[in-house]
C-alpha positions as CSV (number, residue, x, y, z in Angstrom):
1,X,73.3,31.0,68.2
2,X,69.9,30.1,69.8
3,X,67.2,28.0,68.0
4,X,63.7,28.0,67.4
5,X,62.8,24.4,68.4
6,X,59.6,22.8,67.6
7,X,57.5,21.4,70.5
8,X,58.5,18.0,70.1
9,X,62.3,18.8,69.7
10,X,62.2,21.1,72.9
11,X,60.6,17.9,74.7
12,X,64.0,16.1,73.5
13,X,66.2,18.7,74.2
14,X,64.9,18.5,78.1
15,X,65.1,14.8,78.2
16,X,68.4,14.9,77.3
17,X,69.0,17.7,79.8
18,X,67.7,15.6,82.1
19,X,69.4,12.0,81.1
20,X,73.4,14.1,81.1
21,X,73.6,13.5,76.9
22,X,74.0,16.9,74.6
23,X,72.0,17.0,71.8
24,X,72.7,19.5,69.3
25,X,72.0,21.0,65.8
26,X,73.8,19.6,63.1
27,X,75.1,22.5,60.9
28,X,75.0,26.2,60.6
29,X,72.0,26.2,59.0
30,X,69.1,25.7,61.3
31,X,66.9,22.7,59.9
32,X,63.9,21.3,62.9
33,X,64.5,17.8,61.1
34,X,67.4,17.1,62.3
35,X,69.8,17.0,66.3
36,X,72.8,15.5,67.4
37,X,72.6,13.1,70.5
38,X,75.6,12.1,72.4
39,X,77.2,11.3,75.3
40,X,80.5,13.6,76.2
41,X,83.4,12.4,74.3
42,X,81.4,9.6,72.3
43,X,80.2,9.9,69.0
44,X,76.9,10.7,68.6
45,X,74.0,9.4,66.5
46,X,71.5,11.9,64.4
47,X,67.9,11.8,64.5
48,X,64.9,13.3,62.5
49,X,62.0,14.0,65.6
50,X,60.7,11.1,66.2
51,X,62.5,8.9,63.9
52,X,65.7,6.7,65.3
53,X,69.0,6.5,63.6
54,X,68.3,2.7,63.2
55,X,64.9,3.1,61.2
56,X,64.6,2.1,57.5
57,X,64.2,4.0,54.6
58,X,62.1,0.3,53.5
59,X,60.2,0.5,57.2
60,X,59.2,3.9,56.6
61,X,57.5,3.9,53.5
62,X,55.8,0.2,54.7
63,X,54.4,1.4,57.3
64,X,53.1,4.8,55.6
65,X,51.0,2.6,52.7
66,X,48.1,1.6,54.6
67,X,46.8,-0.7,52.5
68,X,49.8,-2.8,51.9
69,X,50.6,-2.9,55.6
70,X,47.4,-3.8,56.6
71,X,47.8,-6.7,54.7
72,X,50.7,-8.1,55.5
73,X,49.7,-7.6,59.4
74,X,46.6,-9.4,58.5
75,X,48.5,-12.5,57.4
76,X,50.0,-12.7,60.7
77,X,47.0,-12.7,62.3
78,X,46.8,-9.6,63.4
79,X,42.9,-7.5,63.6
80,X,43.3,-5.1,61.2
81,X,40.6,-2.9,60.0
82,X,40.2,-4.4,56.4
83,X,40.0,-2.2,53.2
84,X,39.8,-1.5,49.5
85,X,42.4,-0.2,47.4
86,X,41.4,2.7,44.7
87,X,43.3,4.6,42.3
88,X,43.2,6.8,39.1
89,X,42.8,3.3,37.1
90,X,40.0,2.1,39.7
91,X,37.8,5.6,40.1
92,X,34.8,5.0,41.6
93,X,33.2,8.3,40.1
94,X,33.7,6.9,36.6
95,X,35.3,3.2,36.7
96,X,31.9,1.1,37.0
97,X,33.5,-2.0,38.4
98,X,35.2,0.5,41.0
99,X,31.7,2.3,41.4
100,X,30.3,-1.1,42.2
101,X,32.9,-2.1,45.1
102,X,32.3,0.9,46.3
103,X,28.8,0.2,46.8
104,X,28.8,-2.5,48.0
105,X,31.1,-1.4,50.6
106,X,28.7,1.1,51.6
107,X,25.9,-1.5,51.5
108,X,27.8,-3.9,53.6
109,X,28.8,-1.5,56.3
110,X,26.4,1.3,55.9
111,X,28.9,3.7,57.3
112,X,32.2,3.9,55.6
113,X,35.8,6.1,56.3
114,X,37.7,7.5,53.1
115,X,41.1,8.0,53.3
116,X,44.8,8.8,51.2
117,X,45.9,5.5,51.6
118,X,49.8,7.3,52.5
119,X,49.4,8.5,55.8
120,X,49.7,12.1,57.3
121,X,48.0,12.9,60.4
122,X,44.5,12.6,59.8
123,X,44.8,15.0,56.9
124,X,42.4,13.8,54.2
125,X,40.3,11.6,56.2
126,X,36.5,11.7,56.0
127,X,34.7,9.4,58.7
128,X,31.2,8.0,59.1
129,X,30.1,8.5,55.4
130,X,27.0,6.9,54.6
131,X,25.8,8.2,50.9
132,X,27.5,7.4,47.5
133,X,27.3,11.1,46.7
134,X,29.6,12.1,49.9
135,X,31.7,9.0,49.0
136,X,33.0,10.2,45.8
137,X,33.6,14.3,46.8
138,X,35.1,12.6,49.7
139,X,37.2,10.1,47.3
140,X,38.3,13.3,45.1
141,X,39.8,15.3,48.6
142,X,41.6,12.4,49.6
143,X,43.3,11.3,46.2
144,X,43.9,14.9,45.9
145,X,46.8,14.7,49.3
146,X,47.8,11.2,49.1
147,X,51.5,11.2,46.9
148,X,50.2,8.5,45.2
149,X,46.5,9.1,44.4
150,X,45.4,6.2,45.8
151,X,42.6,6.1,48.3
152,X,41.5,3.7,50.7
153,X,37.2,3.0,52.0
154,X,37.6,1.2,55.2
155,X,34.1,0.3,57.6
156,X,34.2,2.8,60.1
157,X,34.9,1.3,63.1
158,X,32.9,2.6,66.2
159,X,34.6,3.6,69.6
160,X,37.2,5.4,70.5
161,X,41.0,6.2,69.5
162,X,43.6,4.8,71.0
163,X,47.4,5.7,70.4
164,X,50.0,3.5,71.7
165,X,53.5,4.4,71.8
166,X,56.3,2.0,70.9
167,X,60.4,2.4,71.7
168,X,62.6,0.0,70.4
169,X,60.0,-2.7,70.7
170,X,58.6,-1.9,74.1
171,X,55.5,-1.1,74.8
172,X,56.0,2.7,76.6
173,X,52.6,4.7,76.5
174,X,48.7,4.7,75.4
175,X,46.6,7.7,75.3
176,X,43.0,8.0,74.0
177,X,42.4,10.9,71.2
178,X,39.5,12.3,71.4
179,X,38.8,14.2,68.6
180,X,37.3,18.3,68.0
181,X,33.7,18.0,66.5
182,X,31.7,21.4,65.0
183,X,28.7,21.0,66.1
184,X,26.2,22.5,64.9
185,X,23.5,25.1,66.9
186,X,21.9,26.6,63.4
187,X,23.4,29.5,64.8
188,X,26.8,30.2,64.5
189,X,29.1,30.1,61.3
190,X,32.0,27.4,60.9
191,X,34.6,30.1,61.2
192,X,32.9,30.9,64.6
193,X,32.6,27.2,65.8
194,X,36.1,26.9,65.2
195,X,37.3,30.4,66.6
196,X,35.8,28.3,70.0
197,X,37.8,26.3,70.3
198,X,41.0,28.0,69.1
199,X,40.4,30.0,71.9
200,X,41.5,26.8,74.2
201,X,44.9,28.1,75.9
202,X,46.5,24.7,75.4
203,X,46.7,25.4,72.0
204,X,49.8,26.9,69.8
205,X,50.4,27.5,66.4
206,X,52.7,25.6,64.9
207,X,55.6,29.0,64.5
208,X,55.2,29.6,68.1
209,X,55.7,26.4,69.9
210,X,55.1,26.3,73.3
211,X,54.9,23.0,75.4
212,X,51.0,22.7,75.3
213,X,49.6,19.9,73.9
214,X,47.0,21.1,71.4
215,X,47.5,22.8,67.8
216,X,46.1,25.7,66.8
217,X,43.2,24.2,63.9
218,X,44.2,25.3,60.9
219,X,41.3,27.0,59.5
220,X,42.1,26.2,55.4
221,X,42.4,22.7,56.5
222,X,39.0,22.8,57.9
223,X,37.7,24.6,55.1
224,X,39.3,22.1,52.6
225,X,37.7,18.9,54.8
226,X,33.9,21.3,54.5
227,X,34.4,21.3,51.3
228,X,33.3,17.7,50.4
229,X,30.0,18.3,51.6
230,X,29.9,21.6,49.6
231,X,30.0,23.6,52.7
232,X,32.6,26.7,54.1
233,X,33.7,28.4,56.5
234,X,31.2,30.6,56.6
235,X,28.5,27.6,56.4
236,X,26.0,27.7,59.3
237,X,25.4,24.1,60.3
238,X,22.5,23.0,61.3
239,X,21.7,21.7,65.0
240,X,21.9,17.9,63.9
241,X,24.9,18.2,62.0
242,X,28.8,17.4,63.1
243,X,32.4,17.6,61.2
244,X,34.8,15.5,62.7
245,X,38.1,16.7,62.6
246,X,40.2,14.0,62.3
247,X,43.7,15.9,62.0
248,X,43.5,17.4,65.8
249,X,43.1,16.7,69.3
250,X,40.7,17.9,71.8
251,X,41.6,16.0,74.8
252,X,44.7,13.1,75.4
253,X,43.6,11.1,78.0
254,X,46.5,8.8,79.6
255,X,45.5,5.3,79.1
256,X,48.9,3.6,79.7
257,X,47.6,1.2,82.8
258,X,44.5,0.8,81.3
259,X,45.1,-0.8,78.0
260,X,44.9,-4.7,77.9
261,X,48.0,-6.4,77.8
262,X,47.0,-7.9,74.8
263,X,46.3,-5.1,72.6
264,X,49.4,-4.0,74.1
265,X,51.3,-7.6,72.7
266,X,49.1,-6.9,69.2
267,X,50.8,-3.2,68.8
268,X,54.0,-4.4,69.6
269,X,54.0,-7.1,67.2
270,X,52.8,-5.3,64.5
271,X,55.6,-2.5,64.5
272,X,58.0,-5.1,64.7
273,X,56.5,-7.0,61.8
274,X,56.6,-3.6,59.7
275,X,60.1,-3.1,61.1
276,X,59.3,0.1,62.9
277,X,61.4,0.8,66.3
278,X,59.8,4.0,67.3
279,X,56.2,3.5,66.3
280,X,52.5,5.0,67.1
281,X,49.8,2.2,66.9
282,X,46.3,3.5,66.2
283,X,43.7,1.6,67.3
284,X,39.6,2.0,67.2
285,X,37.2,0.1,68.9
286,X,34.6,0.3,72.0
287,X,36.4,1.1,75.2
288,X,35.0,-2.2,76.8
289,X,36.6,-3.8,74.4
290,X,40.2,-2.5,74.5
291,X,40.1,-1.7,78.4
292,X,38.5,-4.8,79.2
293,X,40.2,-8.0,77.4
294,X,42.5,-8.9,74.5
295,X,41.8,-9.3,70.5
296,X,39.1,-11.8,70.3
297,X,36.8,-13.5,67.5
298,X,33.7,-11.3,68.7
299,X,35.6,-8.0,69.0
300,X,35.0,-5.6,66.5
301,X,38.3,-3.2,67.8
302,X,40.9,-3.0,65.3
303,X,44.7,-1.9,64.6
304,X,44.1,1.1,62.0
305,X,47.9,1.5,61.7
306,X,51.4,2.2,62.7
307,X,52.9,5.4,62.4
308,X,56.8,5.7,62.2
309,X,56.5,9.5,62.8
310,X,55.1,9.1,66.0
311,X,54.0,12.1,68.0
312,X,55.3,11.2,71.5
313,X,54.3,14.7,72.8
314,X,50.6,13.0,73.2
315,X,52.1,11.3,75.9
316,X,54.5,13.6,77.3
317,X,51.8,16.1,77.5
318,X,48.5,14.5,78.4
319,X,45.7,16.8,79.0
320,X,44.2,14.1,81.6
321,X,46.3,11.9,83.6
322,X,50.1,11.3,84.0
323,X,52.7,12.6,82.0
324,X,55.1,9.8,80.6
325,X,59.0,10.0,80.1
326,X,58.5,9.2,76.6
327,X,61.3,11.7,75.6
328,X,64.1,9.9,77.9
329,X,63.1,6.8,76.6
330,X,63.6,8.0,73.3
331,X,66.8,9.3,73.6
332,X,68.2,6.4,75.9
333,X,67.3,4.0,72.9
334,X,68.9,6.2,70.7
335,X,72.2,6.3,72.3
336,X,71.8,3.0,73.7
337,X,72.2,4.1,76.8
338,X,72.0,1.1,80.2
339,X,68.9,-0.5,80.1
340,X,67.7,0.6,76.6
341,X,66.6,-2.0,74.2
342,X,69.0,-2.9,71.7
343,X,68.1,-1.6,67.9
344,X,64.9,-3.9,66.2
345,X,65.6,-5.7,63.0
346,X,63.3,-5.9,60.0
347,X,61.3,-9.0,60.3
348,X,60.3,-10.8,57.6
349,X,56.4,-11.4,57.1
């Protein structure tokens, strides 16, 4: 019987090709979520994507609650971005103690980022807010996706994005994510800013997966993320006027011998503090800063968070630079294959 494989499951299918181990569906039902790795005669180990067969249920979840992450990666030392916590009992549209933190969070920073504080890809996230009025439609969309209604307001942190790419506690990748922007001509419509750059040929949709590295931009998500500054698809934007999308890429830019050694040593440490093996470490800050030294008093870069999903095919399929074996390294940890690093324990912070 042949499957349909998603991109990142055809990228593990060929490194296993290429590393002599079989890797398989598990049943007779076709289900994306799940293959069988193994070496002939062995038994094998299952795995979900991206996720090992020695990750936590406990790791998981951790490391998808931003706020409570953050916080424990802060008592360690680590420079976390640092944010508040809101939730149906601490609304900011009609709590007033709520609508005052928010405030002064806005005060304080002058440009804010509001987010559902359980992560998934970008989706929810509304950078560089700078008016109460956008801060609370923005506070509605993201309580709206997050599965527990709670929202974090963050500074925004300017710079660029870095992803790093952790396997069993080494450090195997870093890529910069540069993100699509509509930008406005007072022109053209939304739908017609974003047919542009749809029309990219690195770019699949998601049930036809080719091994590109952009997605196809989802043009209800788009609308959804207009729709907290009451604008549409349809909506011309004026020449002054920009939507991050925050859920895509528009370039991956290998980064792997750029990044300082010791942002390198502060993403390692903090997937192993959240007990994640296979881990993508977001980082923001100035390129100066990330490129050219380690985590200092005066930087202003910071660890936004660790992802135990992690997309690997960022760095398997760079759109600038060199391609890295992210796959094999993936599958050689999972079957503990010579010269893999031996499965990460939960550490205690």
């Amino acid at each position: 019987m042949t499957w349909s494989w998603s991109r990142t499951n055809q990228l593990i299918l060929a490194a296993a090709a290429r590393l002599g181990v079989e890797a398989e569906a598990i049943a007779n039902e076709h289900s994306d979520f799940f293959m069988r790795l193994r070496v002939a005669g062995e038994p094998g180990v299952i795995i979900s994507k991206t996720r090992s067969p020695f990750l936590t249920q406990v790791a998981q979840t951790l490391a998808n609650n931003k706020f409570i992450a953050r916080e424990l990666l802060a008592a360690q030392g680590l420079p976390v971005v640092e944010g508040a916590l809101f939730d149906e009992a601490a609304d900011p549209g009609v709590d007033a103690d709520a609508s005052e933190r928010a405030r002064a969070l806005l005060r304080e920073h002058g440009r804010v980022v509001v987010k559902p504080n359980w992560g998934n890809r970008g989706i929810g996230v509304v950078t560089d807010v700078r008016e109460f009025d956008t801060l609370l439609a923005a506070y509605g969309f993201a309580r709206e996706l997050d599965r527990d209604e709670e929202v974090v307001i963050e500074p925004f942190v300017a710079g660029i994005d870095v992803r790093v790419a952790v396997i069993g506690g080494r450090f195997a990748a870093a890529a910069e994510l540069r993100r699509p922007q509509l930008r406005g001509d007072g022109r053209r419509s939304v739908a017609e800013l974003l047919a542009e750059l749809n029309a990219d040929s690195r770019r699949a949709h998601w049930d036809q997966p080719r091994l590109v590295p952009l997605d196809r931009i989802d043009a209800e998500t788009v609308a959804e993320r207009l729709a907290v500054t009451g604008a549409g698809l349809q909506t011309i934007l004026a020449p002054d006027q920009q939507v991050e999308l925050t859920f895509e890429e528009l370039e991956i830019i290998d980064r792997t011998d750029a990044l300082d050694p010791g942002w390198i040593a502060a993403a390692l440490a903090a997937a192993r503090l959240l007990g994640v093996d296979v881990a993508g470490v977001d980082l923001r800050g100035e390129a100066s800063e990330l490129f050219g030294g380690p985590p200092s008093a005066g930087s202003r870069a910071r660890i936004l968070e660790v992802n135990a999903l992690p997309a690997l095919h960022l760095h398997a399929l760079p759109t600038h630079g060199q391609a890295r074996p992210v796959f094999e390294a993936f599958v050689a940890y999972c079957l503990q294959l010579a010269g893999a690093p031996e499965p990460c324990a939960a550490v205690l912070v």
